[in-house]
N, C-alpha and C positions, 0 to 999 in steps of 0.2 A: 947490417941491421935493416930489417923491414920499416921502409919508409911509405908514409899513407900518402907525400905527393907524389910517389910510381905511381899510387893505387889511381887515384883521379887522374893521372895523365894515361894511363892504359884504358879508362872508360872513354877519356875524349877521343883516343886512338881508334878505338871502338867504335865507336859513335860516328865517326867521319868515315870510315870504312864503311857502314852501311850505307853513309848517305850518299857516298858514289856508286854505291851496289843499286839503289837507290833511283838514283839518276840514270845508269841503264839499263833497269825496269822500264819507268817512266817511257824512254827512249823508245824501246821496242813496244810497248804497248801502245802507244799514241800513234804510230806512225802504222801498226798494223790493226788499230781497232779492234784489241783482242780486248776480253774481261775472261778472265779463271775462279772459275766458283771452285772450291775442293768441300767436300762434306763427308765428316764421319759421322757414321751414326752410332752411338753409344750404347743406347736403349730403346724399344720399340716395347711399348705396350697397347695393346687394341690399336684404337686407331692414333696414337700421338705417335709417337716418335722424339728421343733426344738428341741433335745431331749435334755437330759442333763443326761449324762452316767457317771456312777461310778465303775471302774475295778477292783478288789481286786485278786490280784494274788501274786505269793511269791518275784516279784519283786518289786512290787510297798508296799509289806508290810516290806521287810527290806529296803528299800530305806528310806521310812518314819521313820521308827525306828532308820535309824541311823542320819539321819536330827536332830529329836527328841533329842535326846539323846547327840548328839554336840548341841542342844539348850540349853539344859539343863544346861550342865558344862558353857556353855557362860553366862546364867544367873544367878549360882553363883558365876563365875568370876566377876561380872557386881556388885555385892553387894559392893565388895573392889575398883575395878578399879574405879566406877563412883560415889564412895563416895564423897557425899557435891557439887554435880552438880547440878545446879537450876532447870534443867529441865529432871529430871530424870524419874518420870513416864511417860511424852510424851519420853521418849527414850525406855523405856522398852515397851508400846505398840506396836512403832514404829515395833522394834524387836519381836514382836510376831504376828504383820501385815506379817513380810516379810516371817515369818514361815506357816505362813499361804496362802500365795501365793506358796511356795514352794510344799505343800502338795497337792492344788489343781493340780500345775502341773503334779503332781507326781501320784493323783488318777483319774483325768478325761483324757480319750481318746478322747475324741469329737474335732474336730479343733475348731470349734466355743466357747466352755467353758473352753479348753485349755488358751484362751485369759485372765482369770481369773487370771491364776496365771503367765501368761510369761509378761505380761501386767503389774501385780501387784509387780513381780520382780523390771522391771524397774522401776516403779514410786517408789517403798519404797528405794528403792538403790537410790535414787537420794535423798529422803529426809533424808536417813540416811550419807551420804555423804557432804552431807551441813550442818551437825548436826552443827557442832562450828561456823555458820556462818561466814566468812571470805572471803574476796576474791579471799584467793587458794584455798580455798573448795568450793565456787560458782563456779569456772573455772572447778574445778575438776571434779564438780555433772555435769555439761552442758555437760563437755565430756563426760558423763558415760551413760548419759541419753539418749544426739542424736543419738549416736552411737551403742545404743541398740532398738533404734526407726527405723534405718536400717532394722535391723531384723523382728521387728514388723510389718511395712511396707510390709516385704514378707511374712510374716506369711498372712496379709490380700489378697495379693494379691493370693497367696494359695487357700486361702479360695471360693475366687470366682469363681476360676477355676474348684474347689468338687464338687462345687454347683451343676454343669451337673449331679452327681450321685445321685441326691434325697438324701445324707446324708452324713456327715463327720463324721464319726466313725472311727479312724487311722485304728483299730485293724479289719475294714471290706472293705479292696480298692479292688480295679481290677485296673487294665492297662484299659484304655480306653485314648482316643486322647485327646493330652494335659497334660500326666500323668507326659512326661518327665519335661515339666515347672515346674508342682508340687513338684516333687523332687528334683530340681534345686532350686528352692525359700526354700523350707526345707533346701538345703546344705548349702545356704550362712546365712539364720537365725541362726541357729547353730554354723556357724562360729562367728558371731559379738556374740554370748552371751557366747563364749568360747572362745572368743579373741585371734580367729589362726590369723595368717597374711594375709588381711594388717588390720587386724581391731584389733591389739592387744597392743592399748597407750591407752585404755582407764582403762585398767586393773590396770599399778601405778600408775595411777591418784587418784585409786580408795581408794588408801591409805590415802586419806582426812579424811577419818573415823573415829572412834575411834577404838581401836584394839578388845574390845570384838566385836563391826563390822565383823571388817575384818578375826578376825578367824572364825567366821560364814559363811561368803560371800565366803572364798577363800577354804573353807575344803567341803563343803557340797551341797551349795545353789545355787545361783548365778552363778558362771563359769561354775559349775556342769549340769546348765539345758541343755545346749547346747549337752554337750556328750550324755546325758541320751536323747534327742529328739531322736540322732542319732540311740541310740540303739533301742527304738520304733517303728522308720521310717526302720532300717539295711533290712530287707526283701525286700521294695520297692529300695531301693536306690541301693542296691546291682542286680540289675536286669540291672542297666547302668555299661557297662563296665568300662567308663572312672573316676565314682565314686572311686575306690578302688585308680588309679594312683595316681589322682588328690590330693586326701587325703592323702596318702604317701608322698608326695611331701610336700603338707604344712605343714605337720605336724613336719616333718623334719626339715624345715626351721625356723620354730618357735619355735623347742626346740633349736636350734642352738644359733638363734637370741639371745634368752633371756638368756642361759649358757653363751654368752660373753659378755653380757651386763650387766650382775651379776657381773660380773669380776670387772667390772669398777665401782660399784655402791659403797655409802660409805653410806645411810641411811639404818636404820636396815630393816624398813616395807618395802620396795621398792626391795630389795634382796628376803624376803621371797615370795611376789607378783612373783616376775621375776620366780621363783621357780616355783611355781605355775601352770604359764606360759607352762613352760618347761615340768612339767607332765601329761600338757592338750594337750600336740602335741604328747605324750605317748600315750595318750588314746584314740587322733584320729589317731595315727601309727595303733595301736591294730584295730581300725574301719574298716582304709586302707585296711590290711591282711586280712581282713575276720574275727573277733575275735572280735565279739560285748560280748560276758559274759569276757574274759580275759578286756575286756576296760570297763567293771561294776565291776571287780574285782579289779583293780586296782582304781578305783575311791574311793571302799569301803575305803582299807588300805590307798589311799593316803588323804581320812576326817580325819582320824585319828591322821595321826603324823602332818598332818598337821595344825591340830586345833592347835595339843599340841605346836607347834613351834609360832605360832602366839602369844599363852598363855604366854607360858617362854619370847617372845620378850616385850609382852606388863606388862608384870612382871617388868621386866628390867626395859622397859622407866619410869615404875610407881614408881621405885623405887628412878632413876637415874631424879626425878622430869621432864619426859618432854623430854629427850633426846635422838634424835633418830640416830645421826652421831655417828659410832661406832669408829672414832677418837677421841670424847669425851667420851668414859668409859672404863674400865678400872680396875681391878681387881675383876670381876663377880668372877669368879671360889671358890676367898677367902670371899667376900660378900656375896654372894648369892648361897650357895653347892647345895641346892636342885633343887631349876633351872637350872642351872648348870649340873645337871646329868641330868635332865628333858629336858635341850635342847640338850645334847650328843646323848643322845637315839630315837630322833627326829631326827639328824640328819643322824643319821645311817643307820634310817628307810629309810631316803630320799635318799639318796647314796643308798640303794639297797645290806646292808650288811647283809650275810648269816644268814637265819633264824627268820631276825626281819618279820617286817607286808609289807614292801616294797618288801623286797627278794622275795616273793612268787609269785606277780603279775608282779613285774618289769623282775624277771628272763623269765617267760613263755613266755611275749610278746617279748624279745631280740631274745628268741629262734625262735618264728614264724617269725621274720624278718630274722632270717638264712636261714629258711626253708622256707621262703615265693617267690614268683617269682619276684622279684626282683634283679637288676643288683648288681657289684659288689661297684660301686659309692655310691648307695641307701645306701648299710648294713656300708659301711665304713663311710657316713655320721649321720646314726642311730646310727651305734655306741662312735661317736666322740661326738654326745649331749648327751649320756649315761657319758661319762668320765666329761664332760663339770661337770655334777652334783654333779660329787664330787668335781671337783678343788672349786665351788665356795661353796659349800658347808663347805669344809676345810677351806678357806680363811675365811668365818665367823664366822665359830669355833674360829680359831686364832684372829680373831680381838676381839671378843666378850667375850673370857674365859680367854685366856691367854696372851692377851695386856696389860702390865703395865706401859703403855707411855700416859696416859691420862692425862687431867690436873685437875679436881675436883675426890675429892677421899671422900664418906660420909661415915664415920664409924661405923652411927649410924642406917644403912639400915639392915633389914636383912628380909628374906624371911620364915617368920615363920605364915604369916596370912595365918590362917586354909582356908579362905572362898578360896583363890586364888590356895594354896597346895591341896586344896581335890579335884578340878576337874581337875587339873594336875594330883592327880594319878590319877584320872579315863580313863583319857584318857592316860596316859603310858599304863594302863595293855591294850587298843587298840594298842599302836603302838608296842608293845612285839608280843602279840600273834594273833591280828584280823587276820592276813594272814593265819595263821593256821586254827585256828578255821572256819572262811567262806571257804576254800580251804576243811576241812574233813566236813561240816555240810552243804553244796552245791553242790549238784556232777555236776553240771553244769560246775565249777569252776574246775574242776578237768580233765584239757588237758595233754596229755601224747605226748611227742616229742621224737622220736627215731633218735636220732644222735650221733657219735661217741664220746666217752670220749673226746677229746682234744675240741672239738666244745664244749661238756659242761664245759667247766674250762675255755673258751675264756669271759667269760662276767666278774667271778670273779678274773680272773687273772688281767683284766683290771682295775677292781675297786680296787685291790692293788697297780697295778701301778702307776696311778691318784691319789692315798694317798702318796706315795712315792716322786710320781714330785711334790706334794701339798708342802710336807715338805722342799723340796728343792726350789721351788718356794719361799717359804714364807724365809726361812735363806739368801737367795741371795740379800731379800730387796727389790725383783722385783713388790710386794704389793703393798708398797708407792708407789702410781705412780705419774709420776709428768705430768704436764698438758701438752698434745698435741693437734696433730688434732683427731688423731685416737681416742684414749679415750672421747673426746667431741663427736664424731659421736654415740659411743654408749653406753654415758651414755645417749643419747638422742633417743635410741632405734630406730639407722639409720632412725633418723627424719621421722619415720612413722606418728608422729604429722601435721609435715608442710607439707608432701606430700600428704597423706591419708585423715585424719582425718577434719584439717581444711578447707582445699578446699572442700572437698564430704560434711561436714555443714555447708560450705560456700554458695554453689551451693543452699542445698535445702532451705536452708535461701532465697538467693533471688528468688528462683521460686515462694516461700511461701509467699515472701513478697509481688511481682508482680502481682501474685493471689489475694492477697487481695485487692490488690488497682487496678486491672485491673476487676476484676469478682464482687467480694464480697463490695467492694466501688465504683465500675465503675458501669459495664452492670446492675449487678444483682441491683442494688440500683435504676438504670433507667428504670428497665423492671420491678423491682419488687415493693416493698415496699413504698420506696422513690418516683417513675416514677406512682405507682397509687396514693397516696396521691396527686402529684404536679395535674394528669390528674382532679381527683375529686374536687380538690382548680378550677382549673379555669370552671369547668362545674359548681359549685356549684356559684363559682362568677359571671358566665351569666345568669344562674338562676335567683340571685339573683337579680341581675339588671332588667332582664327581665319583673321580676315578681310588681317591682316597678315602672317598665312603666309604664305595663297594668294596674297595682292599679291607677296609678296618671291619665290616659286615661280614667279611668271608673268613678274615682272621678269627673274630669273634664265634662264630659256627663253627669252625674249623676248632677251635680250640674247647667248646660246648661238645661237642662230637666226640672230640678224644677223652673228657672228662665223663661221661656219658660211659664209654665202654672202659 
């Protein structure tokens, strides 16, 4: 009998197979400084041209590799997690659709076949969001989807504007009039699919999903396309000065935002999301500076731990049947030790503690915000969403490991299923050594900052201190929080919903709907379709008539005629 766990285990097989194919890409291209453009051309009209280009360079072949390879571990996670769900191979397609839209973005340069996969992103994120059918996950997919239709929206308008050059090949622009729109519509696209401010409620929304999802979407894919356009686009966009502030500024504000709104958060998914969040205003800090390889270095290390953090959470709720309010669980540490270490080490990565896969990327970009020209507000607001990461970081540790105040306690749980442990370690020995390893097998990754010893011990002295107030935070009791106004402001992430989000798909709701009924059921039905049918009804109707006058007039004669003779 055809069994759908072959099906998912022949995609992981798959999936790992690339990403060693993958890796000696990567190998051969790095070491010989090759890049491979291929381009077909499809269609040639006057002066455009439709090509369809495929770039193979040492970016775009470990970017893939490491997509791949968090695919992989998600799809044998996916064999225990979505065990006995009715509709489990339309879920694993679903999930190798999205993979696949990933790669596209990830190997085509062309704006026009780029749409492939930025396109493809959001539609399969919208059906993978609605997976449990539900009416928080309808509300949830709508926001995820309008809100990434923003972006799409500029991506087309982009597009029209290329057009003037006879071709959209990203990796062959010039400045020419209109370039600055170009890369204007690039910045804000980017932003809504990386969800900086104010486009960034749609991001825990996005937690509707099921967790092998969400550790896919939140480590690799998804949030990811945004930064990586950026690093694509870095040459043009870096050519306007006000790109570099502008970017600094939001980036700032949305690691901020989301470090205090973590604070107040009490669902597990929604804290790891918010997290998320906070290392994407990281990577467009890194953008800001100048530091497009340090914000693909860190994106690397931060797939990593952070799949594995998704993993351990979605272990948890699997275990703990379904529950994701970390005020109901409750002795993980003695339940569940492997997880348990597995989310320690994950979370240390994320704090940025010495030596793991965060340390390496997190430290370099602190340090060019030192050295960067930037005021003294900027570094001390950069560095307070650096601290932010660990207090909330800590707080989830503590709720999650070592809270013995829950009220269901199952004895009979324990974390020994191989299929869910084995790609948890696979991805530990990422969140241990990837920082390493991509930092000596990348020289690109390898930035040198010449500043004085006390300036280098300023980032890790802080992340001690942060662990220190963490602990003393958490014995004071100040965790339980009791309900105010403050804490409602942002566990509702300063109502970026009702201000942002729902008015801006408010608006294009009714334009779109007005449009329809004013153009598309109105004029166009009158001028068009509708308005020639109605014309040719009544010309065929006088015809008609017409033609049985002169009948009945001819009959008449005709029959006068023969009466006559």
């Amino acid at each position: 009998m055809f069994k759908l766990v072959g099906v998912e285990l022949c995609f992981g097989v798959m999936l790992f197979n690339w990403f060693f194919f993958m890796c000696f890409m990567l190998v051969y291209f790095s070491m010989n400084n090759v890049c491979l453009l291929i381009s077909w051309e499809i269609m040639n009209c006057m002066s455009s041209s439709i090509e369809f280009d495929f770039v193979l360079d040492w970016m775009s072949c470990s970017f893939s590799g490491l997509v791949c390879f968090i695919s992989g571990c998600v799809m044998v996670f996916t064999i225990s997690y979505m065990e006995g769900d009715s509709n489990l191979f339309r879920f694993t397609l679903t999930v190798m659709l999205f993979v696949l839209s990933m790669n596209f973005l990830i190997f085509i340069p062309s704006m026009v076949s780029l749409l492939l996969g930025w396109d493809g992103l959001g539609l399969v994120s919208f059906c993978l969001v609605i997976y449990y059918q539900n009416n928080k996950s309808l509300a949830a997919g709508m926001l995820t989807v309008l809100m990434n239709r923003v972006g799409d929206c500029f991506i087309l308008m982009s597009i029209s504007i290329v057009i003037t050059l006879g071709h959209w090949n990203i990796l062959c622009l010039w400045e020419f009039y209109g370039f600055m729109y170009v890369n204007l519509f690039i910045m804000i696209a980017g932003m809504t699919k990386s969800a900086q401010i104010p486009f960034s409620s749609w991001l825990p929304a996005a937690m509707a999903a099921p967790t092998p999802v969400s550790a896919l979407v939140h480590s690799s894919t998804l949030v990811t396309a945004g930064v990586f356009l950026f690093i694509r686009f870095f040459d043009y966009l870096n050519c306007y000065y006000w790109f570099s502030f502008f970017m600094v500024y939001i980036s700032i504000m949305t690691t901020i935002m989301s470090g205090v709104c973590a604070l107040y958060e009490y669902d597990m998914k929604k804290i790891i999301a918010l997290s998320t969040l906070s290392q994407l205003g990281v990577m467009m800090m890194s953008l800001g500076l100048g530091m497009p390889m340090l914000a693909l270095f860190h994106l690397y290390t931060h797939a990593m731990f952070k799949a594995l953090l998704f993993m351990c959470g979605g272990n948890i709720i699997h275990c703990f049947k379904g529950k994701q309010d970390m005020r109901q669980i409750s002795n993980v540490s003695k339940l569940l030790p492997i997880t348990t270490m597995f989310l320690i080490i994950s979370n240390m990565a994320l704090c940025g503690m010495p030596f793991l896969a965060g340390f390496y990327s997190k430290d370099l970009i602190v340090e060019g915000l030192m050295t960067g020209n930037m005021n003294l507000v900027t570094f001390l607001l950069g560095i307070f969403g650096v601290c932010l990461t660990v207090l909330y970081s800590m707080r989830f540790s503590f709720f999650m490991i070592w809270n013995n105040s829950g009220s269901d306690v199952y004895v009979n749980m324990s974390d020994n299923d191989l299929k869910m442990i084995f790609p948890m370690s696979m991805l530990v020995v990422g969140a241990l050594w990837s920082g390493y390893i991509f930092q000596e097998l990348l020289c690109l990754f390898m930035i040198d900052f010449f500043i004085p010893l006390l300036m280098k011990l300023v980032v890790p002295y802080l992340i001690m201190m942060s662990l220190f107030f963490s602990f003393g935070y958490w014995d004071s009791g100040v965790m339980n929080y009791k309900f105010n106004n403050f804490i409602y402001i942002n566990s509702n992430m300063w109502f970026l919903s009702s201000f942002i989000s729902y008015p801006t798909m408010g608006g294009f709701k009714f334009i779109s709907n007005t449009s329809l009924k004013v153009i598309d059921m109105g004029w166009f039905e009158i001028l068009g379709g509708q308005g020639i049918f109605n014309i040719n009804s009544v010309i065929f109707w006088v015809l008609e008539h017409w033609l049985m006058l002169v009948l009945n007039c001819y009959m008449i004669i005709f029959m006068v005629i023969i009466f006559v003779f």
